[in-house]
N, C-alpha and C positions, 0 to 999 in steps of 0.2 A: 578487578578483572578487566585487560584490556582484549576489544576484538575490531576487527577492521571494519569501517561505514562507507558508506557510496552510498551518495545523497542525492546525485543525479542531478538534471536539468529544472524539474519543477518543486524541488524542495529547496533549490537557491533564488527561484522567483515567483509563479505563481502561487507555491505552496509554502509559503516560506513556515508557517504557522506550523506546519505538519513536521518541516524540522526544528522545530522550537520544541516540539511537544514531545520528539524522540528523543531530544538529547535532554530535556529538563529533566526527564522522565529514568533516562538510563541514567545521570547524576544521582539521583535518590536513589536508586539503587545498588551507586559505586561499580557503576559499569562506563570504564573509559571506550569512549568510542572513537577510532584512528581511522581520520582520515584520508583513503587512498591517494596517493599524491599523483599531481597530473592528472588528473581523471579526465574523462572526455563524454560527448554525450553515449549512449546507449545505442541510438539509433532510432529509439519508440519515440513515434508511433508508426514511421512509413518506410525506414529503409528495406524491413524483411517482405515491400511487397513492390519496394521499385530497384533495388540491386545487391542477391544476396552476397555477394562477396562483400562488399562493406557490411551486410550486415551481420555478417560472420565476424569482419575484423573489428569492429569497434567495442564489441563485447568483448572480446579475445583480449584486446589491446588493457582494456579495465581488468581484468584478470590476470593477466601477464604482471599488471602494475601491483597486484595485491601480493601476486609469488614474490617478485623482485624486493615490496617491502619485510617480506616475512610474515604476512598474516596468515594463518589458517582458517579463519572464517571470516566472510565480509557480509554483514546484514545489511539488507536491498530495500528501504521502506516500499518505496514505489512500486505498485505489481506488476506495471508495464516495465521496470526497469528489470525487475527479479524475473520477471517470465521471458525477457530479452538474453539475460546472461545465461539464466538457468540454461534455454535451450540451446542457446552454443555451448552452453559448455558439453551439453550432452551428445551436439553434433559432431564435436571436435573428437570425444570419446570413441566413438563407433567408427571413423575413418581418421588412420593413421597419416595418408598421404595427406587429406586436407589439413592435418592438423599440422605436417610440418609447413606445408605450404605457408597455412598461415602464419605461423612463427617465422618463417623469411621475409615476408612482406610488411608485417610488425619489427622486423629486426631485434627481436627481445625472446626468450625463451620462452615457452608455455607448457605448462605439465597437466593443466588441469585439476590441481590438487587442491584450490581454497573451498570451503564448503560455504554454498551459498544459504543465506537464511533473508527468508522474508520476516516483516514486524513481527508476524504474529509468534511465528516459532522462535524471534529471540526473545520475547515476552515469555513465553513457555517454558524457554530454559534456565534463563534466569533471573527473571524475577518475581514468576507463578508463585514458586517457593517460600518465597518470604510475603508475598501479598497479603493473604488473610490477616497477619500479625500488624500488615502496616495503613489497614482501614482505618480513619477516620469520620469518614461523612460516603456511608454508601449513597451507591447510584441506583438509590430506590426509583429508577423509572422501568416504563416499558419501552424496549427498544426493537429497535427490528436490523438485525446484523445483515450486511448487503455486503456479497463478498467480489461482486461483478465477473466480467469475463475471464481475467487473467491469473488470480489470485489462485487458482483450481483447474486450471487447465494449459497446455493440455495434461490428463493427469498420466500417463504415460513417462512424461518425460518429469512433470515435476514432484508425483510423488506424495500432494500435499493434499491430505482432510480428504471427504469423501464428493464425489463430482457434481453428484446434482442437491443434495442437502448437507451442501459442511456443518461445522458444528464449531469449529476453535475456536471463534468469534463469540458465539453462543456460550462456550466455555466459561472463557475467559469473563464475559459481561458478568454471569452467574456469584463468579467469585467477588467482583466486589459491589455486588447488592442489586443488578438488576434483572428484569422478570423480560427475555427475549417473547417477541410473539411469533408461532408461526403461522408466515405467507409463504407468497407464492413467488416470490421475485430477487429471492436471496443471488442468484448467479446470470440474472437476466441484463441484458447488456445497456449500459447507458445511452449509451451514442458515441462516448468515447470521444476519437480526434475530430468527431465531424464539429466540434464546439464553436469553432467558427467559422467554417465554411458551409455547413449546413444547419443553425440554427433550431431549423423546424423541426426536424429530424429528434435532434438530443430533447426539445419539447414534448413529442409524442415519447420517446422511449422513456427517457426519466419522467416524464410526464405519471405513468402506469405505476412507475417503482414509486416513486411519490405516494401514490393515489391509494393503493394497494399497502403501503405503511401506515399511513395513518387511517385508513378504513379497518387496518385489523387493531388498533388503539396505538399502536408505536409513540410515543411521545420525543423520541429521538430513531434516528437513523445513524448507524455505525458503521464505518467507513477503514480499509488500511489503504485507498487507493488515492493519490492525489487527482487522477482525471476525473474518478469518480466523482472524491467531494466537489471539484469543480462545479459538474455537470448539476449535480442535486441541489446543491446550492448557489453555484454564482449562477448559473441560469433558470432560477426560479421566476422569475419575471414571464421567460417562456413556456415554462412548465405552466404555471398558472392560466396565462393565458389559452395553451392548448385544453386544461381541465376545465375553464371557465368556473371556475371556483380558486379562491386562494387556499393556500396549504401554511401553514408556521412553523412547522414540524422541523428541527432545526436537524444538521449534518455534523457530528460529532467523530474527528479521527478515534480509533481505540485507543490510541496513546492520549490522549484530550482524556478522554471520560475517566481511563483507568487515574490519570494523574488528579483529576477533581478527588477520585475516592483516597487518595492517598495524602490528602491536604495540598498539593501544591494551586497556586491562583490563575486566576481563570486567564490572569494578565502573561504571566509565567507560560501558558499554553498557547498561547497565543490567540485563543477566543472572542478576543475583539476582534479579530480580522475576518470574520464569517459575516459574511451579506444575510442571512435568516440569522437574526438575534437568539443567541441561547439565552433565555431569561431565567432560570432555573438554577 
């Protein structure tokens, strides 16, 4: 089965692990993943708040490229990517004139017709299915599913799991052997872009999500977002310091965990590249 990828900005460098772990992952599965050609960034994390015409067209422009190749569905690992396209694509829907507009300024045609999937629901459609049969080494931990700002909102326009307690996350961990705990901080917001411009900031916020995971026993935290994992784990140093207490609690993408439960190596996932050691 092949379907269209858009990997975006931070799964070609700061996350590189998280594209390691989607396409080792769709391999075992026998799911070819094509990627959009030309692609360009997204615009996440700042254009939708300092000029929406670009940030109408740079979405447009990755969608138009996904028509042009023929794909019918393109899966968006990234939530800020997935909740950048999604929403234009939804904008473009509801006003006819903008959407030719933009299709003159892009110089390329746009219909609007690829269907966007984030990780989780291409995990759900196809390779839910066959998961149970292809456990080897369940993920007997307790985890705590952190699904952050974008992944579920807005849900108006994206449609996806329910807004303040999702569950897909939760689901899916179920299935291959681990026991989800509920908190309080499943869609509470990291810090996001402030990662390096404000520091302190993404320490107090992840700081809580942190805190709040391994207070309710979490022994991994589960992630589809690369700013998220970022934030949880490359900036633990400030996390910690904001808690005054260290935390160990390691940051596992879903594609990461599901692929331990199904044999592939933790090298294969890219798990070496995590600043909090997964020891386990």
């Amino acid at each position: 089965m092949k379907i269209g990828f858009y990997p975006g900005c931070s799964l070609k460098g700061t996350s590189r692990e998280y594209n390691e772990s989607v396409a080792v992952l769709a391999k075992a599965f026998s799911l070819e993943l094509e990627e959009v050609q030309d692609w360009n960034c997204c615009g996440a994390t700042a254009a939708h708040s300092m000029n929406r015409t670009l940030a109408l067209l740079l979405p447009a422009r990755i969608l138009a490229l996904a028509e042009q190749q023929g794909l019918d569905e393109v899966v968006v690992p990234c939530a800020s990517c997935y909740n950048r396209l999604s929403t234009v694509q939804y904008e473009l829907a509801e006003d006819e004139a903008l959407r030719n507009e933009i299709a003159d300024t892009i110089r390329m045609p746009y219909t609007g017709s690829v269907r966007i999937l984030n990780v989780v629901q291409m995990i759900e459609k196809y390779i839910q299915g066959e998961l149970a049969a292809r456990i080897v080494q369940p993920f007997d931990r307790q985890v705590a599913c952190y699904y952050g700002c974008l992944l579920v909102r807005p849900h108006g326009v994206l449609q996806f799991d329910r807004l303040e307690d999702p569950q897909s996350l939760d689901a899916l961990m179920k299935l291959v052997g681990a026991q989800p705990v509920d908190w309080g901080f499943k869609t509470e917001c990291c810090g996001a872009g402030f990662s390096v411009s404000r520091t302190d900031i993404v320490g107090r916020l992840s700081g809580e999500i942190v805190r709040d995971a391994a207070d309710r026993g979490a022994q991994a935290i589960i992630v589809a977002c690369p700013m998220c994992h970022s934030n949880l784990d490359m900036r633990r140093q400030a996390i910690d310091s904001y808690l005054r207490r260290r935390i160990d609690v390691p940051v596992l993408y879903v594609t990461q965990a599901i692929g331990l439960a199904v044999g592939l190596s933790p090298r294969e996932l890219g798990i070496e590249r995590h600043f909090v050691p997964v020891t386990f």
